[in-house]
TITOR-447693 format. One record per residue (C-alpha): x, y, z negated; residue number from 1. Coordinates in nm, 4 decimals. Layout:
N
          X          Y          Z     n
          X          Y          Z   NUM
...
This chain:
577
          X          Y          Z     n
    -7.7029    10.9516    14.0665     1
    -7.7943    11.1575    14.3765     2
    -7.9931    11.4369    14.2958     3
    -8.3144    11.4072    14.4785     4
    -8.5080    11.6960    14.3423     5
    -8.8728    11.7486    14.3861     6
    -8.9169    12.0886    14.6324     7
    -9.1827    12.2954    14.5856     8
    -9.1176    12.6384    14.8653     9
    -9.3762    12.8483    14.8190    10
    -9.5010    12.9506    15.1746    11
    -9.3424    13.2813    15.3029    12
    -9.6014    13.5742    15.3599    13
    -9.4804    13.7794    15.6275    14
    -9.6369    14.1039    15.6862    15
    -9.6046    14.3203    16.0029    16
    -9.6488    14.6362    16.0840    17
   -10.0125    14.7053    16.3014    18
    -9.9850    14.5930    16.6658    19
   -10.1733    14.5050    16.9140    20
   -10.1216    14.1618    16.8866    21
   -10.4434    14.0117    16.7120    22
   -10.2870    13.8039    16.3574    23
   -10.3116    13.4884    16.3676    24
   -10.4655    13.5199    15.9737    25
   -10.6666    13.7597    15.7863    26
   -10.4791    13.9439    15.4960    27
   -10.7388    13.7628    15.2792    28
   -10.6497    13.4454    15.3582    29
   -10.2947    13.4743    15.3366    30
   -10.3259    13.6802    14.9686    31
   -10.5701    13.3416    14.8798    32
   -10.2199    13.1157    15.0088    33
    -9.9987    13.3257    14.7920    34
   -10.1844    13.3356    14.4882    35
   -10.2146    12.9278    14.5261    36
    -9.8209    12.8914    14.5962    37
    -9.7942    13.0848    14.2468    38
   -10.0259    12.8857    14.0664    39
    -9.8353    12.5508    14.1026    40
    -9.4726    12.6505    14.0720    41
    -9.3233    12.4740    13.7884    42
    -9.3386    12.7934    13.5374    43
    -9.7565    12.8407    13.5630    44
    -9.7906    12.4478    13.5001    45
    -9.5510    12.4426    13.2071    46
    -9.7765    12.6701    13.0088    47
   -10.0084    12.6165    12.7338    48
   -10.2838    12.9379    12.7892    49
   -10.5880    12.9955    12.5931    50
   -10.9071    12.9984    12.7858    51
   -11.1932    13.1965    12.7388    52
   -11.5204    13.0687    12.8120    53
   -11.6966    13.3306    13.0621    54
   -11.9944    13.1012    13.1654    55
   -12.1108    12.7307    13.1394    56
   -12.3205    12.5271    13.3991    57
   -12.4627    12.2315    13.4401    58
   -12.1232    12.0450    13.4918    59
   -11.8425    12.2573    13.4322    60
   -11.7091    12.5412    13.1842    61
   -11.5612    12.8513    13.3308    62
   -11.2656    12.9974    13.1755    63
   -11.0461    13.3235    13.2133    64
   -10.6850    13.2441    13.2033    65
   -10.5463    13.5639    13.2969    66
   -10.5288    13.4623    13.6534    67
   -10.7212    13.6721    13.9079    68
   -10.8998    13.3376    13.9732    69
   -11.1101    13.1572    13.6668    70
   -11.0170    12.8421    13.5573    71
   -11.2658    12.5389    13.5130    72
   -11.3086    12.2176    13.2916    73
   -11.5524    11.9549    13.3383    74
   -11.7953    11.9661    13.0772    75
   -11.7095    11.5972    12.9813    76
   -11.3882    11.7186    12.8390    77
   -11.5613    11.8606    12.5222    78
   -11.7649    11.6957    12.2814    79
   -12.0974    11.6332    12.2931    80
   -12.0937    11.7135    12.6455    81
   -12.0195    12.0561    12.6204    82
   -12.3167    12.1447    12.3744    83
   -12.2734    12.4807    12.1834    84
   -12.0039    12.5956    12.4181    85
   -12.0930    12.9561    12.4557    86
   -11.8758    13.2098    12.6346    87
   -11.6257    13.3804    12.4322    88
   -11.5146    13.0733    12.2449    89
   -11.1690    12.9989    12.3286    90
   -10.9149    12.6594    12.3806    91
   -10.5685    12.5290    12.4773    92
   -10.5281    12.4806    12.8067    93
   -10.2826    12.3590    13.1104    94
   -10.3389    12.4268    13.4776    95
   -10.3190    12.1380    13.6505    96
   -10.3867    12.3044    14.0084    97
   -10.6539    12.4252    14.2446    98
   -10.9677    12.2833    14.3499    99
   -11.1532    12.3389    14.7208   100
   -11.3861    12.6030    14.5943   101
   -10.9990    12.7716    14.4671   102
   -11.0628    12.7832    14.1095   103
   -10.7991    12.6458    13.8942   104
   -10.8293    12.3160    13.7496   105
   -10.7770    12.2982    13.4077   106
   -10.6712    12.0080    13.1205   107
   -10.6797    12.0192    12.7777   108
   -10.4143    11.8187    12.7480   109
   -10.0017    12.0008    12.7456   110
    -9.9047    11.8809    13.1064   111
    -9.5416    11.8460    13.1804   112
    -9.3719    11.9893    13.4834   113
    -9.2471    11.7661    13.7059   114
    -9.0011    11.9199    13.9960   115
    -8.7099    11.6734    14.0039   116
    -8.5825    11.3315    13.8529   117
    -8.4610    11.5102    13.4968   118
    -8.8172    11.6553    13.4426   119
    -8.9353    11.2684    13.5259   120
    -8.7248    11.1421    13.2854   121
    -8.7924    11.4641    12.9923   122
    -9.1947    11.3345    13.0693   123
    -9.0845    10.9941    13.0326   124
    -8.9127    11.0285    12.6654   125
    -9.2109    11.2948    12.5616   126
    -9.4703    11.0758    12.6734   127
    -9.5869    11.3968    12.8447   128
    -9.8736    11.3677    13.0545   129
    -9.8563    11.4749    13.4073   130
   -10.0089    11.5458    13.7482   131
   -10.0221    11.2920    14.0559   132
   -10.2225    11.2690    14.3419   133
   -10.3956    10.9280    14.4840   134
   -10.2536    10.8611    14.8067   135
   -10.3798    10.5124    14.8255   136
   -10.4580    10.1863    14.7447   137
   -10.2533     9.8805    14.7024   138
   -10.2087     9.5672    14.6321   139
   -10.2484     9.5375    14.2431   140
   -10.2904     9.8834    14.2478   141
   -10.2625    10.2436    14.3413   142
   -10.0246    10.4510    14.5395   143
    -9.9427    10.7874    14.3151   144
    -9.7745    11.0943    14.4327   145
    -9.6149    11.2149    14.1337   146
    -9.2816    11.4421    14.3304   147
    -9.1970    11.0789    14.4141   148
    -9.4043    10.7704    14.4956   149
    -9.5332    10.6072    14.1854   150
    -9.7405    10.2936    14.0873   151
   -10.0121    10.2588    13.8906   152
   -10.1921     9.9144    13.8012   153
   -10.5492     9.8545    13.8640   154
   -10.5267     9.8008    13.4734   155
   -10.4665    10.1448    13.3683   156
   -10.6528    10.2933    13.6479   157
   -10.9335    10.3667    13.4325   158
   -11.1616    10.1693    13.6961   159
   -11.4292     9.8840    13.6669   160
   -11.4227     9.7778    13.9895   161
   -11.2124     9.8415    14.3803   162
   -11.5086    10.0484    14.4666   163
   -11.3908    10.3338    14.1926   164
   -11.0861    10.2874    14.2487   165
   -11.1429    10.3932    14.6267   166
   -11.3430    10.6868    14.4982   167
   -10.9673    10.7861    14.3259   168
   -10.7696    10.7932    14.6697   169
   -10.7036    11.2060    14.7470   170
   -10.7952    11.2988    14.4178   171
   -10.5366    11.4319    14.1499   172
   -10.5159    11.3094    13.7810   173
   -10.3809    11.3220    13.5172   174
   -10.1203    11.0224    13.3827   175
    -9.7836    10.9560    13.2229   176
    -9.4951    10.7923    13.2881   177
    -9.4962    10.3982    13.1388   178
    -9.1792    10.2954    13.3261   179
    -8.8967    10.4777    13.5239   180
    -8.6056    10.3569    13.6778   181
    -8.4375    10.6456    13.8415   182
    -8.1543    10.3999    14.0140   183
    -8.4266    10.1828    14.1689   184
    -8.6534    10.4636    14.1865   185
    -8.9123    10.2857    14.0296   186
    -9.1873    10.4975    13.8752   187
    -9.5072    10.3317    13.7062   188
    -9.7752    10.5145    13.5549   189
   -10.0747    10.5023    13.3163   190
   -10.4376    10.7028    13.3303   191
   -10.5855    10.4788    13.1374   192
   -10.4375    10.5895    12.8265   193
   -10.4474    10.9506    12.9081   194
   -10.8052    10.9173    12.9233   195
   -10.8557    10.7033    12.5703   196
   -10.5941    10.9921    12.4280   197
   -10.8963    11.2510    12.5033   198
   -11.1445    11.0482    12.3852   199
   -10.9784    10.9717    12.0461   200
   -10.9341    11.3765    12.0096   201
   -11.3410    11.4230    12.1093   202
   -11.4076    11.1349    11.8594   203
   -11.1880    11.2711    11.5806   204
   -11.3221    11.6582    11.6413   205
   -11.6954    11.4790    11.6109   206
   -11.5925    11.3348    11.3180   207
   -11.4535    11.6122    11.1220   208
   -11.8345    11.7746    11.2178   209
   -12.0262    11.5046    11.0698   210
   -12.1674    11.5111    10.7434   211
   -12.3029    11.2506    10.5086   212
   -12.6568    11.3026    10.4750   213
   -12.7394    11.4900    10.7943   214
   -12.9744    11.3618    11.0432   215
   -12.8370    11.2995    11.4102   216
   -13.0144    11.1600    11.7464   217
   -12.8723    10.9161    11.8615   218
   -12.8809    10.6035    12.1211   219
   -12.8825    10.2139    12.0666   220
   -12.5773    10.1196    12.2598   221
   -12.5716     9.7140    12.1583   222
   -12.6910     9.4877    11.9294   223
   -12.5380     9.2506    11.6982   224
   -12.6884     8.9694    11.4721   225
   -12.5876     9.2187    11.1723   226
   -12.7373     9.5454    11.2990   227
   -12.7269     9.7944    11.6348   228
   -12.4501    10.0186    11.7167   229
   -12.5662    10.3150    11.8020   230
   -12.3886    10.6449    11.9615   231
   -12.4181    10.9393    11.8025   232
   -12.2428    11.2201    12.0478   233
   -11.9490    11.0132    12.1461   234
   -11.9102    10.8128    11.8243   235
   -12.0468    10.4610    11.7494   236
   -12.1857    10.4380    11.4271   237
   -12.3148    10.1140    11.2579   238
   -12.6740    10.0646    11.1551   239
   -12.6660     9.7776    10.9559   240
   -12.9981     9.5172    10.9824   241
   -13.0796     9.5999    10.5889   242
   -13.1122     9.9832    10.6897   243
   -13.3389     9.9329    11.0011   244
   -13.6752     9.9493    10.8543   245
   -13.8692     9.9163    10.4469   246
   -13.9629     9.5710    10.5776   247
   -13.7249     9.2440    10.6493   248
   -13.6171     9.2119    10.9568   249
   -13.5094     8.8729    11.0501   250
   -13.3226     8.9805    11.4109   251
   -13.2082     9.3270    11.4988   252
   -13.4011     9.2911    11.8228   253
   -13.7299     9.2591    11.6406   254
   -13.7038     9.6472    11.5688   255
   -13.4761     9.7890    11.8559   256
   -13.3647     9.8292    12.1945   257
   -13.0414     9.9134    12.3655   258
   -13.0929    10.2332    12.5258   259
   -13.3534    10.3116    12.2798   260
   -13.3138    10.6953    12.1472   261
   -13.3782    10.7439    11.7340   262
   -13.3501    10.9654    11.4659   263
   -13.0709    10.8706    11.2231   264
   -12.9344    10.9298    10.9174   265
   -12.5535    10.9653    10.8424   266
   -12.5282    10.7682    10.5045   267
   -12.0914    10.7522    10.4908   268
   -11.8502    10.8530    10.6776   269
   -11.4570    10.6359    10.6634   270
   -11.2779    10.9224    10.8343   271
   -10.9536    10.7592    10.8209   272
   -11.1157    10.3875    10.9237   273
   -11.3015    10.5775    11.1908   274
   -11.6622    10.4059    11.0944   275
   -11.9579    10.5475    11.0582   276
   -12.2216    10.3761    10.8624   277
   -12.6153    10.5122    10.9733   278
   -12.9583    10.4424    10.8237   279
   -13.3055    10.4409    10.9541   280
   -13.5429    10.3212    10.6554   281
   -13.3782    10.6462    10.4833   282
   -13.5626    10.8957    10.6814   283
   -13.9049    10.6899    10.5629   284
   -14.0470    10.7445    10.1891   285
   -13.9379    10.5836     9.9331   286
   -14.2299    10.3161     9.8548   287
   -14.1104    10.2015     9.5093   288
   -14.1340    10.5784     9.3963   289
   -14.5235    10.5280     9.3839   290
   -14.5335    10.1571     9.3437   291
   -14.6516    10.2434     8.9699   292
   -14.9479    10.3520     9.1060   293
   -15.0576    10.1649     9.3066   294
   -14.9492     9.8306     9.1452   295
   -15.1173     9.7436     8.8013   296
   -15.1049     9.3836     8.6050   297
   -15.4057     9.1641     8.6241   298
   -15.4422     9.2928     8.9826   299
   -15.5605     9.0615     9.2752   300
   -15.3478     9.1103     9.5511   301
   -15.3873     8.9055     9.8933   302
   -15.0873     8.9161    10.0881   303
   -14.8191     8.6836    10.3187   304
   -14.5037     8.4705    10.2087   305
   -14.2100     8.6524    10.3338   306
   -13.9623     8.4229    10.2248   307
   -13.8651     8.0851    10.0043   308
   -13.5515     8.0649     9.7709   309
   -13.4628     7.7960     9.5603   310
   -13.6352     7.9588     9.2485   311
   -14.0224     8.1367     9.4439   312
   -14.1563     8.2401     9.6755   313
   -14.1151     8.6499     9.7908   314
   -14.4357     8.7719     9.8754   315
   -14.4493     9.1259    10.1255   316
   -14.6984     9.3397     9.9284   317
   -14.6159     9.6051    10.1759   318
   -14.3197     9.7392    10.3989   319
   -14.0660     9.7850    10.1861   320
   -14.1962     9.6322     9.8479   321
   -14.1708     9.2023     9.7526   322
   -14.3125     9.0453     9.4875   323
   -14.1902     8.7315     9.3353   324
   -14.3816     8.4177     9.2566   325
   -14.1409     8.2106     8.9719   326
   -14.1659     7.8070     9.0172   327
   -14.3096     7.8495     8.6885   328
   -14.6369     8.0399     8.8261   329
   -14.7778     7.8363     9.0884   330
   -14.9053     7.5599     8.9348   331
   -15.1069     7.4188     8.6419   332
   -15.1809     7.0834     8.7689   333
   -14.7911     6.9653     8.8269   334
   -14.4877     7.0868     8.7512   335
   -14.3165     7.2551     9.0872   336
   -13.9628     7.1836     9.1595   337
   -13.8957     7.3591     9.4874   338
   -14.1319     7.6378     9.6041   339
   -14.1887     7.4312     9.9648   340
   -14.3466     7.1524     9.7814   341
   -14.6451     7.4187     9.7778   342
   -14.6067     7.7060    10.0029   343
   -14.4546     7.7941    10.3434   344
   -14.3019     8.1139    10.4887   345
   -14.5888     8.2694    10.6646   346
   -14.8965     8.1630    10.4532   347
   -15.1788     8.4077    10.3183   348
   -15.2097     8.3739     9.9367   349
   -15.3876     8.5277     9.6358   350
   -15.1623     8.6284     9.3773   351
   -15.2366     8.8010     9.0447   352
   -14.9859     9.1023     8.9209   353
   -14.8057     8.9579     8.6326   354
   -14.5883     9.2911     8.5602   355
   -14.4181     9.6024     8.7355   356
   -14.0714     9.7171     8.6969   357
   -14.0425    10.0313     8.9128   358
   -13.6603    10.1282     8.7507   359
   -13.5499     9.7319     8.8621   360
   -13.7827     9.7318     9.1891   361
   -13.9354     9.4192     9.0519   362
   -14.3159     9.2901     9.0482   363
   -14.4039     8.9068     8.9233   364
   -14.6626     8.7907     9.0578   365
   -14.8510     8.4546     8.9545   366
   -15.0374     8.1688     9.2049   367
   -15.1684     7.9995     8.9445   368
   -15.3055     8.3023     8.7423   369
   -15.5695     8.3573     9.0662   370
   -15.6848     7.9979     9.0742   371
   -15.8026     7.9941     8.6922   372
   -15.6312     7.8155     8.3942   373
   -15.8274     7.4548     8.4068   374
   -15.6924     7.4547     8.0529   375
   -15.9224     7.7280     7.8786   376
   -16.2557     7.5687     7.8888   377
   -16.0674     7.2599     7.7543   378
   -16.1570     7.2778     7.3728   379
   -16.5551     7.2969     7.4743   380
   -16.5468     7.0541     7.7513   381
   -16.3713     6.8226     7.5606   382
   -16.3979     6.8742     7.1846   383
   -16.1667     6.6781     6.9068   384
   -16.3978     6.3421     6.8788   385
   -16.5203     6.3358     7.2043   386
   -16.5026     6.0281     7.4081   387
   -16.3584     6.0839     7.7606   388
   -16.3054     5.8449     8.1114   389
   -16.0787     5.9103     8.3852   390
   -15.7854     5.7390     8.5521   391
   -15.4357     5.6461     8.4166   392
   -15.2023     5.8675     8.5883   393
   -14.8586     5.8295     8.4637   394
   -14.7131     5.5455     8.2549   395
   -14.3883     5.6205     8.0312   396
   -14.2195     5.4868     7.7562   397
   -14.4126     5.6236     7.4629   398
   -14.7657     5.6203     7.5994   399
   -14.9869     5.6404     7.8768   400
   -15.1308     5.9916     8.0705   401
   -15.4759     6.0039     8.1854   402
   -15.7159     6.2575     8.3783   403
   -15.9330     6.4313     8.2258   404
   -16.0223     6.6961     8.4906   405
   -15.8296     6.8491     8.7509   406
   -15.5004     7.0004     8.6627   407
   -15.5835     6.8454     8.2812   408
   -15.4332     6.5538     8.1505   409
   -15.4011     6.3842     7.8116   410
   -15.1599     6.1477     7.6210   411
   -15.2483     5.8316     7.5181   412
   -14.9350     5.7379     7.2715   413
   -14.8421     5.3868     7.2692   414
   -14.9272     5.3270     6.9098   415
   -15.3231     5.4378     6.9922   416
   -15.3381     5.1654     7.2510   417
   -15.4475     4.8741     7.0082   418
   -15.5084     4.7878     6.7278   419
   -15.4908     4.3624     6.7356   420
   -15.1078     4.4113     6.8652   421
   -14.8409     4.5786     6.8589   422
   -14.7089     4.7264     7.1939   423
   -14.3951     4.7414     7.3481   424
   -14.4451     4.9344     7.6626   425
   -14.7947     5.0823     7.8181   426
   -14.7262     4.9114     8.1118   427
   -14.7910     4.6052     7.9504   428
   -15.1572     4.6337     7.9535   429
   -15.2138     4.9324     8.1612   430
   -15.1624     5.0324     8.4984   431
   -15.1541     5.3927     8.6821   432
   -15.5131     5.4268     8.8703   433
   -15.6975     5.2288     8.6070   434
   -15.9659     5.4196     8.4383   435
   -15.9792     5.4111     8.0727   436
   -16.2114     5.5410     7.7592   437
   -16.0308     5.7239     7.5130   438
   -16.1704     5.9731     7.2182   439
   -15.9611     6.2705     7.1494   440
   -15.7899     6.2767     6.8338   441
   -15.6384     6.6524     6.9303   442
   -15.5912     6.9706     7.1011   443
   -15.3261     7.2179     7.1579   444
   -15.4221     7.4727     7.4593   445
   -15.0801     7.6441     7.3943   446
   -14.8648     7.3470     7.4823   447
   -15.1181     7.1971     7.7507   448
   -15.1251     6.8755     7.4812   449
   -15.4253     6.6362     7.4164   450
   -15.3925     6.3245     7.1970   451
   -15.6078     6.0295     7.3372   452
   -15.6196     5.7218     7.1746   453
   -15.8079     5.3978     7.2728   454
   -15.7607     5.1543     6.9948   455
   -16.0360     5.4269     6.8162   456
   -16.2992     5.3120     7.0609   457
   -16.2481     4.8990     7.0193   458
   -16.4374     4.7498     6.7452   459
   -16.2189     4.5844     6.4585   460
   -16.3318     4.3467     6.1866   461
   -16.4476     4.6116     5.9226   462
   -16.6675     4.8033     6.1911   463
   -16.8562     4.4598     6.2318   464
   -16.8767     4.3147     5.9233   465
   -17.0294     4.6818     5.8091   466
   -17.2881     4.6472     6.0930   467
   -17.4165     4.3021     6.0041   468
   -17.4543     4.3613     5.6196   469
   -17.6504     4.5842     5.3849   470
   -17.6355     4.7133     5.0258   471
   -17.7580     4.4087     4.7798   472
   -17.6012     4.1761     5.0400   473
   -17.4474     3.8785     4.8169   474
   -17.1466     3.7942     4.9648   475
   -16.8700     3.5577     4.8802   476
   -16.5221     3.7326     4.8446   477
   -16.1361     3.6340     4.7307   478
   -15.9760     3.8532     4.4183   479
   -15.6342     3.9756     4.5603   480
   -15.5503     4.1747     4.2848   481
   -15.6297     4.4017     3.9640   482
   -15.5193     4.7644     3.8712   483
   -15.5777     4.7909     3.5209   484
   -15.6145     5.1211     3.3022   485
   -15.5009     5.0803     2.9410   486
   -15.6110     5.2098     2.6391   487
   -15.5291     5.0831     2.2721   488
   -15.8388     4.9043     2.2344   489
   -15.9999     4.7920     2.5428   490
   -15.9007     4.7811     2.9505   491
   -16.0768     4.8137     3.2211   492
   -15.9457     4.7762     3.5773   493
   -16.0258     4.8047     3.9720   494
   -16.0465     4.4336     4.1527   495
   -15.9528     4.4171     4.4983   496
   -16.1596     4.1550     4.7211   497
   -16.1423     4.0262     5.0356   498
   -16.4416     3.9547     5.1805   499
   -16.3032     3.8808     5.5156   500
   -16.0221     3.8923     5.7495   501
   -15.9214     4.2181     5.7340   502
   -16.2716     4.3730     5.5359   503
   -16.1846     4.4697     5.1435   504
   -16.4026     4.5489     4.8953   505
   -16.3587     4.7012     4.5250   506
   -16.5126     4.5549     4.2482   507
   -16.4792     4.7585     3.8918   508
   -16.4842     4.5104     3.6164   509
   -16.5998     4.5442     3.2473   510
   -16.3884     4.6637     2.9439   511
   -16.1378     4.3580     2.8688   512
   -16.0014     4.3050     2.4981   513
   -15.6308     4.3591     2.4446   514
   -15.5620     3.9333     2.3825   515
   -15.7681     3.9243     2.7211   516
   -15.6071     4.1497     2.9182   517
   -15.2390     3.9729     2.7518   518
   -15.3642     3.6126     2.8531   519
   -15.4909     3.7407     3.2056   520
   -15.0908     3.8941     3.2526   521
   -14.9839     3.5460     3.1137   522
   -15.1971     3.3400     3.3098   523
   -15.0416     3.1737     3.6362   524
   -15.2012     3.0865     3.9872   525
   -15.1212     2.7722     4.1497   526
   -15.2520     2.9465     4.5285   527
   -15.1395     2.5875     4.6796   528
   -15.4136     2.4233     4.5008   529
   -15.6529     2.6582     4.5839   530
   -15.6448     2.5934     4.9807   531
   -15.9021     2.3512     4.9736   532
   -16.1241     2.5271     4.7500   533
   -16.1124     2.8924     4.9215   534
   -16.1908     2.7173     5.2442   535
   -16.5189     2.5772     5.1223   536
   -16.6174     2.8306     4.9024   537
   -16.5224     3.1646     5.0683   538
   -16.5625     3.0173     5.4200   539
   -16.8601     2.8649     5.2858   540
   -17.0066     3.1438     5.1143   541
   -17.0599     2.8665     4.8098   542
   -17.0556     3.1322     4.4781   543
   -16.8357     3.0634     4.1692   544
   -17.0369     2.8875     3.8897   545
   -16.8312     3.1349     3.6563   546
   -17.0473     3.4195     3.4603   547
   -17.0106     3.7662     3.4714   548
   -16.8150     3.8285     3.1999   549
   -16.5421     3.5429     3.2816   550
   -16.2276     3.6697     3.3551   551
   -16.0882     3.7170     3.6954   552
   -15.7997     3.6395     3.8043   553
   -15.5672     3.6560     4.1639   554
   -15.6902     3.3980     4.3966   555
   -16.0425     3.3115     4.2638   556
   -16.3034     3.2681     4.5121   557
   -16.6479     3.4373     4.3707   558
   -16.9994     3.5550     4.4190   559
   -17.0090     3.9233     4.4868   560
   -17.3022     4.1918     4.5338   561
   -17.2522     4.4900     4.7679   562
   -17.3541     4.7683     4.5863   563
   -17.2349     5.0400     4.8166   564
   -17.1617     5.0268     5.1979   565
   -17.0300     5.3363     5.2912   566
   -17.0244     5.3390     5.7292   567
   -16.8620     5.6606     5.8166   568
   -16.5424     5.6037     5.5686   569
   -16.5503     5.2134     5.6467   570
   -16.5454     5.1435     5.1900   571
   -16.7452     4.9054     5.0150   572
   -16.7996     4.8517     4.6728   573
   -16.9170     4.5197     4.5478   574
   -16.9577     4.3474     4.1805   575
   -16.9580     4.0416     4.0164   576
   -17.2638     3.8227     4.1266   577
């Protein structure tokens, strides 16, 4: 390998005696040229000095370096833009070269020196950032002077667009060496990653000086659908959608803007993840610390549904505070299986406080509570005896439901549906819409239960035969049977009679002798014979010619007088005509 090194003469300085011949340059001028040949050789470039701040403007921070001249650093190359930089603080720094006003540029980076094709190649393994100046630009590209021509792709120019990239041509950065071939002289280099270097070393200084729990400004740099990014002196911390505000918000954009400037508060910090997680609600009070205050059960509270789930309805009571209306509370009349079969998100209800849990941020809330339980005026509007009307509304297996009133309804059981028949299904007689009489048998305002019935309200035999007859009524009447009561000497016994198809009587009978009351259990009825004669004589009302005092027996058809008709308990008591 030839060895093509990389000269760098300083300009002589000649100076002659006074003449008379005017200098071509003032002393000045030629001290200013020497002190700038010293200032790049090799040596001066090499080192790492320490800076001292001596003043700070607008854009730049001036620093002694022991040179005659001062040294200067943008301001961009500290964090936070240079706030809190005051002179006498002091950093690292390498002298890249001199500027047009003569001040030496400065880097915070250790800058390698280049002055031949072995210091390339040191920079190369090192990954030592150098110096290079833009010469121009090419295809794919710039042209870099680096001691030798060098390439550097538009890719790690650092550039958006050709127009910076023109704005690059004559100006010297700093880069390092990506590829080198020293036999083809090929030379490629990278300022792209030179500049993410310093920004990784701002970013990790600003994150050793953030603490959780202290408030920051900063700005809304994008949003997402889960929250806003927001930049916080040259770090992007996360400000998730649940920490934007007390209330919901639905989309991050409902709350902010990008470029908008807030207050934040740093809530963790993941140094070695680099994320920074930021709230905004935090820096508002805490509305569940006074909730018990302001919150009480049996309260009336007006307010808008913020939200349905499968089990309620969340209802806003204010920013930051939800109440929540159980399936179970919004309705006496039916029972609700899904909170939109009722209510939307959006509507304005009335809600009654149920309870307040300020330690589990919780508040019930009832809908049905503020419309009034239809069910508590239920044992005087309809008392046990009553006699009701209103609709069929539902027909099951074991009985039929039917209106009362509004959100009131009562069972009619399938047994209390008639009396002449027995009943398999409602449906068999009954159908949903029909309206119906029914007297209430019950009432239980715990369970929401009434018991209907409607057979109660349909004449049967006994209620008519009891309306067309009086006491001392002779009536004609079949014996179906005796209960006797013994004693040694005599018996007497109760007589059951049938007066009519489905209407019995009693009929007490005189003291019997011992040999009576033995030939009455001996005596047998031939009921086949009788047919004819019940059928004319009960039918018939034709008395018995027997006395009084005749025995009775099982199947006789006699003469009887009602001696007591008793309406209410449906009895009668007859005797022997």
């Amino acid at each position: 390998m030839t060895n093509k090194s990389i000269p760098e003469t300083p300009p002589s300085v000649e100076v002659t005696p006074e003449s008379d011949t005017e200098p071509t340059e003032s002393f000045g001028a030629l001290l200013s040229q020497f002190e700038q040949s010293r200032a790049h050789t090799p040596e001066d470039r090499a080192k790492q000095l320490e800076g001292t701040v001596i003043s700070v403007s607008a854009d730049s921070v001036f620093l002694d370096i022991g040179f005659k001249v001062e040294g200067m650093l943008s301001r961009s190359a500290f964090e936070n833009n240079g706030e809190g930089i005051a002179p006498g603080d002091r950093f690292p720094v390498s002298v890249k070269g001199r500027n047009e006003e003569g001040y030496y540029e400065l880097s915070r980076l250790r800058i390698a020196p280049v002055t031949d094709w072995a210091s390339l190649e040191d920079a190369f393994a090192q990954k030592s950032a150098i110096t290079g100046r833009v010469t121009a630009v090419v295809k794919g590209g710039l042209s870099v002077d680096v001691g030798v021509r060098a390439f550097m792709p538009a890719s790690r120019s650092g550039t958006r667009d050709a127009g910076e990239m023109e704005k690059l041509v004559d100006q010297e950065i700093t880069c390092r060496i990506i590829k080198l071939d020293v036999a083809e002289e090929d030379v490629v280099v990278d300022r792209r990653v030179i500049a993410e270097e310093q920004a990784r070393a701002l970013e990790g200084s600003r994150y050793s000086e953030l603490k959780e729990g202290d408030t920051v400004s900063g700005q809304v740099r994008s949003l997402t659908s889960y929250g806003a990014f927001v930049d916080v002196g040259g770090i992007d911390g996360l400000l998730h959608i649940s920490d934007i505000s007390r209330s919901r918000v639905n989309k991050p954009e409902d709350a902010l803007s990008v470029g908008q400037e807030l207050q934040v508060k740093i809530l963790k910090i993941d140094t070695e993840g680099r994320r920074v997680s930021l709230g905004l609600k935090q820096l508002q009070p805490e509305p569940w610390d006074s909730a018990a205050e302001r919150y009480k059960t049996g309260q009336r509270i007006t307010s808008t549904v913020a939200r349905l789930t499968d089990f309620g309805a969340f209802i806003e009571l204010e920013p930051g505070i939800e109440g929540l209306i159980h399936v179970s509370e919004m309705s006496w009349v039916k029972k609700v299986r899904k909170p939109s079969d009722i209510l939307k998100q959006g509507d304005t209800v009335e809600v009654v406080i149920l309870s307040v849990n300020r330690d589990a941020r919780r508040i019930s809330l009832g809908l049905k509570q503020a419309l009034g339980d239809p069910w508590a005026e239920v044992p005087r509007r309809f008392p046990v005896g009553s006699v009701i009307e209103g609709p069929v509304v539902r027909l099951m297996k074991f009985g039929a439901f039917v209106q009362l009133t509004e959100g009131v309804e009562g069972l009619v059981h399938v047994s209390e549906i008639s009396a002449e028949k027995h009943i398999n299904h409602p449906q068999d007689v009954l159908r949903v819409g029909q309206v119906v009489k029914a007297q209430v048998l019950g009432i239980d305002t715990d369970k929401c239960q009434i018991k209907l019935s409607i057979k109660q309200l349909v004449p049967t035999s006994i209620d008519e035969y009891l309306a067309e007859h009086a006491e001392g009524d002779v009536v004609s009447g079949r014996i179906l049977e005796q209960k006797s009561e013994h004693s040694l000497e005599q018996s007497s016994g109760l007589t059951i009679v049938e007066l009519g198809e489905g209407v019995h009587a009693t009929c007490r009978m005189a003291a019997s002798t011992p040999a009576e009351l033995e030939h009455k259990s001996e005596a047998k009825v031939d009921l086949s014979s009788l047919t004819s004669m019940l059928q004319a004589r009960w039918k018939g009302g034709a008395p018995s010619t027997a006395t009084k005092h005749e025995t009775l027996q099982a199947g006789q058809v006699r003469s009887f007088r009602i001696v007591n008709l008793d309406r209410e308990a449906a009895k009668i008591e007859v005797e022997v005509a």
